[in-house]
VOBA-1610 file (N, C-alpha, C; in pm, whole numbers, padded with zeros to 5 digits, always signed):
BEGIN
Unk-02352+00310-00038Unk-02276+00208+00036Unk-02374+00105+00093Unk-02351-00032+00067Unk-02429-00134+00101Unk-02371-00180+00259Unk-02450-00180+00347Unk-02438-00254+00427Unk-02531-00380+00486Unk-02498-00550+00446Unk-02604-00621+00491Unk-02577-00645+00633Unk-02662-00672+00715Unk-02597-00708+00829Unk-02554-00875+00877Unk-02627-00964+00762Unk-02579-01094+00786Unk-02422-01072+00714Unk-02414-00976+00588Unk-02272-01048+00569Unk-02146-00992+00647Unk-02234-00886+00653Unk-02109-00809+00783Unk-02050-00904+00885Unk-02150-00986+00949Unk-02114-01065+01077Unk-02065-01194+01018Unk-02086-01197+00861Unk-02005-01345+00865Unk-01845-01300+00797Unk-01814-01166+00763Unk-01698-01045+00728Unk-01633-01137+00826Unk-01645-01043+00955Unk-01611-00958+01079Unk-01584-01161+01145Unk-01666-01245+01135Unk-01622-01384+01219Unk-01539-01472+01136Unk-01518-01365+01034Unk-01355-01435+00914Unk-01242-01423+00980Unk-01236-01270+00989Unk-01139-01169+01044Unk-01109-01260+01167Unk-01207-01270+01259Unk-01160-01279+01393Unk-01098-01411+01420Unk-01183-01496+01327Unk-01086-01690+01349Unk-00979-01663+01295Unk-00880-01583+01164Unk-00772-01556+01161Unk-00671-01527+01242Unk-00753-01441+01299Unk-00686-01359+01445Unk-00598-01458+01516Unk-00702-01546+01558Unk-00656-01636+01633Unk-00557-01775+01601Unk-00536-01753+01473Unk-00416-01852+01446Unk-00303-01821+01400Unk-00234-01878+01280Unk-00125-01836+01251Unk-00100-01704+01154Unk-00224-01700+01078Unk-00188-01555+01026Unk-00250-01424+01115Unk-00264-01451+01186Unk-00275-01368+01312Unk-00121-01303+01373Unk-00039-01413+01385Unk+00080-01378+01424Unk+00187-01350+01293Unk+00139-01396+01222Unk+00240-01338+01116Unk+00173-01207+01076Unk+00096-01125+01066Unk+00000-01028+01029Unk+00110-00936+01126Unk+00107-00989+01265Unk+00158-00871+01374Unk+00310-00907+01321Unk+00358-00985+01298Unk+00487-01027+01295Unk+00543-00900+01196Unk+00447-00927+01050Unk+00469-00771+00947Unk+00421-00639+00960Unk+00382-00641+01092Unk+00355-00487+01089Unk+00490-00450+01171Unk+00504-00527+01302Unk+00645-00499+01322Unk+00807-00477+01272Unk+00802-00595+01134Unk+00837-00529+01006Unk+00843-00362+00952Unk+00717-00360+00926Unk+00725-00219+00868Unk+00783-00096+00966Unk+00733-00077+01065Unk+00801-00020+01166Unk+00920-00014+01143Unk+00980-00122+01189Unk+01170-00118+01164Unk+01217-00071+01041Unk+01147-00086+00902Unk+01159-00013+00812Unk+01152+00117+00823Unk+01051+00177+00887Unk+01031+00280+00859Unk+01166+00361+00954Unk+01260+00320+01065Unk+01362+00338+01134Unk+01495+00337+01064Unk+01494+00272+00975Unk+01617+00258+00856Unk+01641+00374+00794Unk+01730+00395+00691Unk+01810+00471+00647Unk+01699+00541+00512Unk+01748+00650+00483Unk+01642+00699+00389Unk+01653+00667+00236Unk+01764+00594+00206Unk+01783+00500+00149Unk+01703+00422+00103Unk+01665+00358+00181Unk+01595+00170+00226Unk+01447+00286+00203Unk+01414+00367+00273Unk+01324+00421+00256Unk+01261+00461+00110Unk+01369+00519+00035Unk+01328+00517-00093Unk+01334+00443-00182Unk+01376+00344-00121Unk+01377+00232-00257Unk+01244+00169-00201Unk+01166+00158-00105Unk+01021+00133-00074Unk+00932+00233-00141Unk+01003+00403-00159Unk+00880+00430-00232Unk+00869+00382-00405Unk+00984+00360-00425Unk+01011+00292-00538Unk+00936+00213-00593Unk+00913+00135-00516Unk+00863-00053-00465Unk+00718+00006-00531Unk+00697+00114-00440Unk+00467+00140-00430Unk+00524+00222-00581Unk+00583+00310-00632Unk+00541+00326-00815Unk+00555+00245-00872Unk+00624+00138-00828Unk+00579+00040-00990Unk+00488-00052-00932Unk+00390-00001-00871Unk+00299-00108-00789Unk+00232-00107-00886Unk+00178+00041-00920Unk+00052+00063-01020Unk+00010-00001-01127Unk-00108-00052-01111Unk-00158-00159-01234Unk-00041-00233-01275Unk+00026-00316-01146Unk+00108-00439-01202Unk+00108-00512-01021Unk+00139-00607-01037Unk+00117-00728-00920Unk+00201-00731-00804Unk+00170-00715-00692Unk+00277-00732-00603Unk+00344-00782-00576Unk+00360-00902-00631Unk+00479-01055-00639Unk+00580-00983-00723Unk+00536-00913-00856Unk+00580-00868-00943Unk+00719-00835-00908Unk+00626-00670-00865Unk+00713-00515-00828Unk+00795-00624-00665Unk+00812-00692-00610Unk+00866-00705-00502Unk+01008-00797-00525Unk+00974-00921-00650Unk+01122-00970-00721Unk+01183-00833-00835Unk+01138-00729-00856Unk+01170-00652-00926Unk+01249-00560-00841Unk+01202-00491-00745Unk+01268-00456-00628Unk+01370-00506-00570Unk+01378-00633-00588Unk+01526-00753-00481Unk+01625-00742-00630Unk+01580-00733-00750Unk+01703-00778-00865Unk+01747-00631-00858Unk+01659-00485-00854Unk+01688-00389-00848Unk+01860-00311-00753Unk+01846-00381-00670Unk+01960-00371-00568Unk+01942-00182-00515Unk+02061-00133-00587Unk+02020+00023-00516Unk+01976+00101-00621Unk+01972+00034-00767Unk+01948+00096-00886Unk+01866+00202-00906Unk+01769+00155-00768Unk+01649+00295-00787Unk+01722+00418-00760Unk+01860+00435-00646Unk+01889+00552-00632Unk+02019+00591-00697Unk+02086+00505-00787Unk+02168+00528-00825Unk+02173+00553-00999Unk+02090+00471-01093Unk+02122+00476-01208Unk+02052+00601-01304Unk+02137+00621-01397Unk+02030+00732-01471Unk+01931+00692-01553Unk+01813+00721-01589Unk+01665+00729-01612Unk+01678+00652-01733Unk+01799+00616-01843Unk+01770+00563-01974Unk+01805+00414-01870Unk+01894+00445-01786Unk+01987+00257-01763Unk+01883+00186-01652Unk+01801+00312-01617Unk+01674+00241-01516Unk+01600+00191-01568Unk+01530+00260-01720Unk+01418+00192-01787Unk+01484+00076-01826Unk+01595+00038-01851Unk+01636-00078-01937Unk+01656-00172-01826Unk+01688-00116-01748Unk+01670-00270-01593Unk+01543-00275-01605Unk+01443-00192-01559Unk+01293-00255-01554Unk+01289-00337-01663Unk+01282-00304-01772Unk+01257-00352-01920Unk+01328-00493-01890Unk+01455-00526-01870Unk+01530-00668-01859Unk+01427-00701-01815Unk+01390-00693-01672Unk+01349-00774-01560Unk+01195-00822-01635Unk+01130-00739-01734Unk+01050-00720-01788Unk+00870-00724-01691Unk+00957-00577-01666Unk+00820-00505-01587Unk+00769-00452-01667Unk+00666-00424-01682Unk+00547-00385-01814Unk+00565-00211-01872Unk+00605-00152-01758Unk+00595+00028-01805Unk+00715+00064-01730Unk+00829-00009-01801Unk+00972+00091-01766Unk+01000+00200-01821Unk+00965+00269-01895Unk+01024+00411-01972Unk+00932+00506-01867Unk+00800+00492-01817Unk+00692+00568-01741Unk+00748+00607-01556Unk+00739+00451-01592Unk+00776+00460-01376Unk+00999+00463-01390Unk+01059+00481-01457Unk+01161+00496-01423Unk+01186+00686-01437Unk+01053+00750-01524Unk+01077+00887-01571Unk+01040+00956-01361Unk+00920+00863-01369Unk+00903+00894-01218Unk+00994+00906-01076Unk+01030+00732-01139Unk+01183+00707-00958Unk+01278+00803-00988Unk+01239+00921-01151Unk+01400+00952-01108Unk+01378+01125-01074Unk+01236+01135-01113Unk+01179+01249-01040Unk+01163+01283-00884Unk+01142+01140-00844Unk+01105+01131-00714Unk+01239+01160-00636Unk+01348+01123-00700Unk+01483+01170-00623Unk+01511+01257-00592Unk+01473+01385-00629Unk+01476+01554-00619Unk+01400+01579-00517Unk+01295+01490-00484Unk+01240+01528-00342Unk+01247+01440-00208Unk+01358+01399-00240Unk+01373+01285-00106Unk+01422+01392+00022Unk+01466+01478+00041Unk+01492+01601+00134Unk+01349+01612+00190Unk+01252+01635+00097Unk+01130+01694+00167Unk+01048+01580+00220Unk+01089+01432+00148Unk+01029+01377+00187Unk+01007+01297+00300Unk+01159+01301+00353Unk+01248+01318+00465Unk+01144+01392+00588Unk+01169+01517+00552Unk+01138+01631+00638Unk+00969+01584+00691Unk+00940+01574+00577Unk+00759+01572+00561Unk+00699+01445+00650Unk+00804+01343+00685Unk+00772+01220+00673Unk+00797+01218+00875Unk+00904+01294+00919Unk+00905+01323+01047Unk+00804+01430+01112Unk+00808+01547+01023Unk+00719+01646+01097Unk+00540+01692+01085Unk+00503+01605+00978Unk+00361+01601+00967Unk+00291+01527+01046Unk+00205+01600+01107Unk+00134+01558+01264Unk+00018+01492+01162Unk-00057+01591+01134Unk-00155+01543+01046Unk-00158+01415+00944Unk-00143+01318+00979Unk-00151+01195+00844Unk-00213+01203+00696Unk-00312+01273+00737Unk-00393+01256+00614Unk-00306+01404+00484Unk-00288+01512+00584Unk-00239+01621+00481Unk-00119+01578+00441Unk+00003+01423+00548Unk+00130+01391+00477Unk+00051+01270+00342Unk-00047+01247+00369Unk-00111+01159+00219Unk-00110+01223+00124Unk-00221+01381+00110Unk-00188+01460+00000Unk-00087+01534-00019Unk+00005+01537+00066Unk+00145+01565-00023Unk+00225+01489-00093Unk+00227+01371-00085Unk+00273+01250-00127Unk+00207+01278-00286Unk+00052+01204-00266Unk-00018+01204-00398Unk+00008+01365-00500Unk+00037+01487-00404Unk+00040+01591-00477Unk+00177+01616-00558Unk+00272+01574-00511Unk+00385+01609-00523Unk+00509+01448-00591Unk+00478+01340-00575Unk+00528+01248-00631Unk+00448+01150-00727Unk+00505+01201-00856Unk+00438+01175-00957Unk+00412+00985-00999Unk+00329+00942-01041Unk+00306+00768-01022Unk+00272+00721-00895Unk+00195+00828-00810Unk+00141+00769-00636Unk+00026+00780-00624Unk-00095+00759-00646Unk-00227+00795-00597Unk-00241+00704-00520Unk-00382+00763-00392Unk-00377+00713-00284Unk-00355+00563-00249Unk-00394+00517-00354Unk-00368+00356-00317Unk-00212+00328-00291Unk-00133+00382-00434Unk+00017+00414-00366Unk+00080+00436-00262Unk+00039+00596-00247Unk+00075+00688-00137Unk+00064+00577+00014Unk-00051+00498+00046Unk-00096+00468+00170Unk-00066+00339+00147Unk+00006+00224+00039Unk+00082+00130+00054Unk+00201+00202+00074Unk+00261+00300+00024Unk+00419+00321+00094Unk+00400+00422+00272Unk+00354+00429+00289Unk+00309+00503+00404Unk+00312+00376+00493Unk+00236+00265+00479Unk+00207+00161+00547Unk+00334+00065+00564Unk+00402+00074+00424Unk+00554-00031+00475Unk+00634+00033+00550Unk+00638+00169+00575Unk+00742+00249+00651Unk+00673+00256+00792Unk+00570+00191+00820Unk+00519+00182+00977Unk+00452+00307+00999Unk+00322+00335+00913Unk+00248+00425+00921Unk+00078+00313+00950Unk-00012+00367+01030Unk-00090+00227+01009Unk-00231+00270+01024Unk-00241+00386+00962Unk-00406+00442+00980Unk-00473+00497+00815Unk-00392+00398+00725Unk-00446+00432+00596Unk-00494+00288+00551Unk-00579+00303+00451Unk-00638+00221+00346Unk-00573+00182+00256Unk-00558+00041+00193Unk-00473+00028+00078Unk-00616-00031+00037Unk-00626+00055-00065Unk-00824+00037-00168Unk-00749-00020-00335Unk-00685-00167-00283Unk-00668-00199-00457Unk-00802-00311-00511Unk-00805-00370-00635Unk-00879-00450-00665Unk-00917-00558-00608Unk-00831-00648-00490Unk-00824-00763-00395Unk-00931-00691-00323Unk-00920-00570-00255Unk-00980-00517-00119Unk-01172-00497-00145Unk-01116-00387-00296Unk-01302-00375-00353Unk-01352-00536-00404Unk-01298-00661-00447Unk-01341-00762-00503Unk-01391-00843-00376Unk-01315-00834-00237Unk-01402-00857-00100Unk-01474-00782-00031Unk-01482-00687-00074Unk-01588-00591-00030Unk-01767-00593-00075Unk-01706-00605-00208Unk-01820-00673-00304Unk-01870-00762-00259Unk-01825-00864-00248Unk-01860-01030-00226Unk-01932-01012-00088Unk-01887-00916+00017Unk-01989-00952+00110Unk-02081-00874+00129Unk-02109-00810+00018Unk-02193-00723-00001Unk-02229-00613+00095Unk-02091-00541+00124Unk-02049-00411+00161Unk-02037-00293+00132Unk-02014-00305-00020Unk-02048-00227-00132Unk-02087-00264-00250Unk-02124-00148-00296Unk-02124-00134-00447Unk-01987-00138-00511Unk-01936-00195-00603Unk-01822-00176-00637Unk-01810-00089-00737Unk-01760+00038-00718Unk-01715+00115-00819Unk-01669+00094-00938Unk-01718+00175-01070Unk-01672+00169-01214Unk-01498+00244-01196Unk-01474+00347-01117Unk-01390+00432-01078Unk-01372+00482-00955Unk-01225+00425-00899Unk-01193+00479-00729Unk-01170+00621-00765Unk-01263+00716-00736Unk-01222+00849-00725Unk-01163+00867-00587Unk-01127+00965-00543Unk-01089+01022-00424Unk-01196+01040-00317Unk-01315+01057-00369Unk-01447+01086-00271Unk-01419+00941-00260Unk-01467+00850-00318Unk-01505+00704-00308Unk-01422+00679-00216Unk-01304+00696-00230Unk-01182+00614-00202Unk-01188+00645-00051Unk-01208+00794-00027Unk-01185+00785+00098Unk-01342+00770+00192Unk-01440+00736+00112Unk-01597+00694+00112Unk-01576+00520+00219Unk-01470+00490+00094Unk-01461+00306+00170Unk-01355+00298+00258Unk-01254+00444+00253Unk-01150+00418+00357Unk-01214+00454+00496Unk-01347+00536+00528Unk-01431+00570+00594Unk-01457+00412+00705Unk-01553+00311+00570Unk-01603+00208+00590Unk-01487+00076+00714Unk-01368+00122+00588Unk-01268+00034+00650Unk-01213+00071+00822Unk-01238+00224+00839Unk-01193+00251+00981Unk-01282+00222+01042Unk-01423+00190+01052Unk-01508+00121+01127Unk-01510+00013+01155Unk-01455-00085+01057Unk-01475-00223+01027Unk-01324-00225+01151Unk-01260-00189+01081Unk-01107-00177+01235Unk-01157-00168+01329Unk-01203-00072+01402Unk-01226-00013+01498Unk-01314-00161+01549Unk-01398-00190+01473Unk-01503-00279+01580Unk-01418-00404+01589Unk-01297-00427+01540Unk-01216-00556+01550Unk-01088-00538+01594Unk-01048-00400+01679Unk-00962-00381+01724Unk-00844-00376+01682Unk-00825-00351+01557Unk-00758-00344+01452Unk-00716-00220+01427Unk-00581-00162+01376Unk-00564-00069+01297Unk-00577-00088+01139Unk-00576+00019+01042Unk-00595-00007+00878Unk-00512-00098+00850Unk-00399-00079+00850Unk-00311-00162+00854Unk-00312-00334+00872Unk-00385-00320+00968Unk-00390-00482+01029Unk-00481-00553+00914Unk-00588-00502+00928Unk-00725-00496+00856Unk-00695-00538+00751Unk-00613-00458+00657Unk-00555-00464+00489Unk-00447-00579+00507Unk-00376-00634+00574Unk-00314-00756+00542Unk-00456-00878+00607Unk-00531-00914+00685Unk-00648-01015+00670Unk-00716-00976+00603Unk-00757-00862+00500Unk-00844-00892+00414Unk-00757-00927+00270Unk-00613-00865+00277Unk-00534-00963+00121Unk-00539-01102+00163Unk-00503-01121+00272Unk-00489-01290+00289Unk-00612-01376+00225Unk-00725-01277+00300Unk-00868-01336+00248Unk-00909-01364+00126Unk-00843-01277+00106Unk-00892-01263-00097Unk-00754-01392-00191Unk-00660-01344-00112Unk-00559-01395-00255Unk-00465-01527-00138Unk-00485-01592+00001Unk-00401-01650+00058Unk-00290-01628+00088Unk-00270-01480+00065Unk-00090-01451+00088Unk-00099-01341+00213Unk+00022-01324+00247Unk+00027-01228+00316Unk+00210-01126+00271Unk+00195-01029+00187Unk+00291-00975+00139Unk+00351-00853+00187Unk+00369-00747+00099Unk+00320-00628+00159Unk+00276-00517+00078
//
């Protein structure tokens, strides 16, 4: 793990002039968002975890107009009439992630359960990644994070491509799980010294990288 200390401080005095303007308040504006999500019906809930499987290796603008044409389809249609909505909408791997949303329906009880009574955050991460098929952590801790969870890492290509650049790291050939949670390590420091939760952190550093602020 690279740490320079000039680029750190010119990182960290990105972060903080953001802070102070308008995506500052829209940043808090969407975390308050997620929260209220995460208060909604388990429903609304699963059509967010929905949202994070077809995240995987496809774009978040993407999966998010794919999600709004979707309506309740994720919890209602069967697995041939789901792939063929993805497929219309022409999302790239509908036969894969619809075999998934319709796996994932058999455990919405536990996920329910799991999602109120796990004290531990990190062991409700590996149950997620263990048990719902199309979630690895980058998944798991973007749907964790829209439901108003706010102490995980979202480690996609935007996050390692600014990480890189300020020469924070090495950028990995492969996010393994050591790695992953190697830079999710990095990222709770980088919070911590900016008063930030992960959460916060991961929407000013997408802004940084790509000008948006999504989710």
């Amino acid at each position: 793990m690279l740490h320079s200390y000039g680029k750190m401080e010119s990182f960290l005095e990105a972060i903080k002039d953001l802070q102070q303007g308008k995506t500052g308040t829209t940043i808090k504006q969407r975390i308050k968002e997620f929260k209220e999500l995460g208060n909604k019906s388990m429903d609304r809930i699963f059509s967010e975890l929905c949202f994070c499987i077809t995240t995987a290796n496809c774009s978040a603008e993407r999966c998010i107009e794919v999600q709004k044409k979707m309506g309740n389809g994720f919890l209602t249609l069967f697995e041939t009439e789901l792939a063929s909505k993805l497929k219309e909408f022409k999302y790239r791997f509908p036969n894969i992630r619809a075999k998934y949303i319709i796996q994932a329906r058999k455990l919405q009880g536990e996920l329910k359960s799991n999602i109120k009574t796990y004290k531990d955050l990190h062991k409700l991460r590996e149950w997620i990644v263990k048990n719902i098929k199309g979630l690895g952590y980058k998944e798991a801790s973007h749907f964790l994070r829209n439901i108003g969870f706010t102490d995980y890492a979202i480690i996609d290509f935007h996050i390692l491509d600014l990480l890189t650049k300020f020469n924070l790291i090495e950028k990995p050939k492969t996010l393994t799980k050591t790695k992953y949670l190697e830079i999710e390590e990095l990222l709770e420091k980088i919070a911590g010294g900016l008063n930030l939760n992960l959460a916060e952190l991961d929407l000013y550093m997408w802004y940084m990288e790509t000008g948006k602020i999504l989710k």
